[in-house]
C-alpha positions in Angstrom: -13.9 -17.3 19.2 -14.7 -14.7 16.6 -18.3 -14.1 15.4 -19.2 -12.8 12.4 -21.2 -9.5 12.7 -21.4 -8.4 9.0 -19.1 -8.4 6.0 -18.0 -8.1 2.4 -15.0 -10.0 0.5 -12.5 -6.8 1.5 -13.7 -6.5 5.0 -15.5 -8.3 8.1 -17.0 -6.4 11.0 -16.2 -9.3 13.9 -17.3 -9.6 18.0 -14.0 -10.8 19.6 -13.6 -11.6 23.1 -11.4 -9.1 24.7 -10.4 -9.8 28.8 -13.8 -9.1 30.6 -15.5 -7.6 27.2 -16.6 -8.3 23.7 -15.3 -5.4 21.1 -15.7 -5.4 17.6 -12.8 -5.6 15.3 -12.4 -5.1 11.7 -11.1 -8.2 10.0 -8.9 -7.9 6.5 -7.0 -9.7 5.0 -3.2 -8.4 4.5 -2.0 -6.3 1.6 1.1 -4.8 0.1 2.5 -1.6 -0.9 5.0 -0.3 -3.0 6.9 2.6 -3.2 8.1 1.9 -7.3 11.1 4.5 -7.9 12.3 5.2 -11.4 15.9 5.8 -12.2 15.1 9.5 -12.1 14.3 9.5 -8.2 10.5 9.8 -9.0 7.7 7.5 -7.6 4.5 6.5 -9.3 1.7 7.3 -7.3 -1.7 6.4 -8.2 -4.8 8.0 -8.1 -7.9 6.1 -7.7 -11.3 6.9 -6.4 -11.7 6.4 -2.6 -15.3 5.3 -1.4 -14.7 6.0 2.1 -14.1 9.6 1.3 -16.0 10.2 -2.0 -13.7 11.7 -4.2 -10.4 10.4 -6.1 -7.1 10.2 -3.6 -3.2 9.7 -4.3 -2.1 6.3 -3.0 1.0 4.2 -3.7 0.1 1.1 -6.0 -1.0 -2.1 -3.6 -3.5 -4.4 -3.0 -4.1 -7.8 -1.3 -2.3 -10.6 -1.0 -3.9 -13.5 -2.4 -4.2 -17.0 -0.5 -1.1 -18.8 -1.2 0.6 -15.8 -2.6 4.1 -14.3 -1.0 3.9 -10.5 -0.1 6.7 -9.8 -3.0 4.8 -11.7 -5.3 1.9 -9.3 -4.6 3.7 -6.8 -4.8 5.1 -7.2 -8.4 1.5 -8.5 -9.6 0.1 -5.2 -7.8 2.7 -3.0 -9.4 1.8 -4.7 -13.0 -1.9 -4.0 -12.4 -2.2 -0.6 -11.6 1.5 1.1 -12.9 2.0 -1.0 -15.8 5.7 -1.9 -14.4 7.4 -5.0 -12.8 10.9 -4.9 -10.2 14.0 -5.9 -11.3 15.1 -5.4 -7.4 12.1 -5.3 -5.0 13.5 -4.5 -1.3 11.3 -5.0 1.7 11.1 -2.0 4.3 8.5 -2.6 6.8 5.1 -4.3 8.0 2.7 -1.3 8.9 -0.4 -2.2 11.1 -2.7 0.8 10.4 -5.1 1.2 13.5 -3.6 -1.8 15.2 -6.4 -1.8 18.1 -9.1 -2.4 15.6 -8.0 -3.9 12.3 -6.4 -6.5 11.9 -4.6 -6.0 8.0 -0.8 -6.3 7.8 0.7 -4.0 5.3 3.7 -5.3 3.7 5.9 -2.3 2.7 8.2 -2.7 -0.4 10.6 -0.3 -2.1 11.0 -1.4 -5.9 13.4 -0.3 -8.4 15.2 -0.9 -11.5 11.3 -0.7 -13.4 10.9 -2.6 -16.6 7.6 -2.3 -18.4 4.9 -5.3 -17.8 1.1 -5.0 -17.7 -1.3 -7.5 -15.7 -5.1 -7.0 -16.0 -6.4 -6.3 -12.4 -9.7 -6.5 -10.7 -10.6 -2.9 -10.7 -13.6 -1.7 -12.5 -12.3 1.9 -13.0 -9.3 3.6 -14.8 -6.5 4.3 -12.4 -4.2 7.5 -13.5 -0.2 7.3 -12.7 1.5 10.4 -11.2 5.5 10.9 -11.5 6.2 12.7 -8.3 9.9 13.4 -7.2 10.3 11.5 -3.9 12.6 14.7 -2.1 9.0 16.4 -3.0 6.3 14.3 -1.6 6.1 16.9 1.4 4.6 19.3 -0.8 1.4 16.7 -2.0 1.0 16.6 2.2 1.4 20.3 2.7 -1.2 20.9 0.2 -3.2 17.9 1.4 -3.6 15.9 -1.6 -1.9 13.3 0.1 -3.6 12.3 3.4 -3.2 8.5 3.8 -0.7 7.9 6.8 0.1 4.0 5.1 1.5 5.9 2.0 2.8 8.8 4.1 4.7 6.4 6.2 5.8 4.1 3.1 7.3 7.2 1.7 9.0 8.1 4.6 10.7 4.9 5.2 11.3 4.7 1.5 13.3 8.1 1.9 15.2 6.6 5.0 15.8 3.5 3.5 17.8 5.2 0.4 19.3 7.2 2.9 20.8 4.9 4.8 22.1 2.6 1.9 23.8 5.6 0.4 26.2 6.2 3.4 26.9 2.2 3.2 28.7 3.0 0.1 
């Protein structure tokens, strides 16, 4: 049986019994991210302020799953939030568990493609900017560490592999 230590609406601090011992576990509710390619071979990445690390941070447009809602239905909502852009084909890659020992969000990984413009209001109370990087290029953003999230780093990645390996199937 969990109990509640402390929490907000995006994450829970929990005591969960664990063999012989009680550890605490952060509780969140899943999410998903998407890697949205344009016909050029560039992905939107956005940047929005992080208040973990105090300053603004490159990310790939995401966000939680609502109750009742599908992960691809997310993700297009997500994608028309924050990049002003909906998925004419929206393939799934992977389910990421970011610090599996101690949280407990599923990451639902989506590659989305053939883009069509289509805004959503979201629930952010800032401005979120849109960069076009070219996705043979994201290395560089690591290199110079303006991108440091391992979720994006790893969506990208599979992203890369993904495209990879449906180019030799043709």
């Amino acid at each position: 049986m969990d109990k509640l230590i402390c929490g907000d609406e995006w994450l829970s601090l929990i005591q969960r019994r664990h063999g012989e011992h009680d550890v605490s576990v952060i509780r969140s509710g899943d999410e998903a991210i998407i890697v949205p390619l344009t016909r050029s071979g560039h992905v939107l990445l956005t940047s929005e302020p992080s208040p973990a690390l105090g300053h603004d941070v490159l990310i790939l447009p995401g966000g939680a799953i609502d109750e009742g809602e599908y992960s691809p239905e997310a993700a297009n909502r997500e994608m028309q939030e924050e990049v002003g852009c909906i998925a004419g084909k929206l393939d799934f890659l992977a389910v990421l568990h970011p610090w599996s020992k101690y949280l407990t969000v599923s990451t639902y990984v989506y590659l989305a493609r053939d883009l069509a413009p289509s805004t959503l209001q979201g629930d952010e109370d800032y401005a979120i900017g849109v960069q076009k990087v070219p996705l043979d290029n994201f290395e560089q953003l690591i290199a110079a560490g303006r991108l440091t999230d391992a979720r994006i780093i790893a969506a990208l990645y599979i992203a890369k592999r993904f495209l990879q390996w449906e180019a030799r199937q043709k």
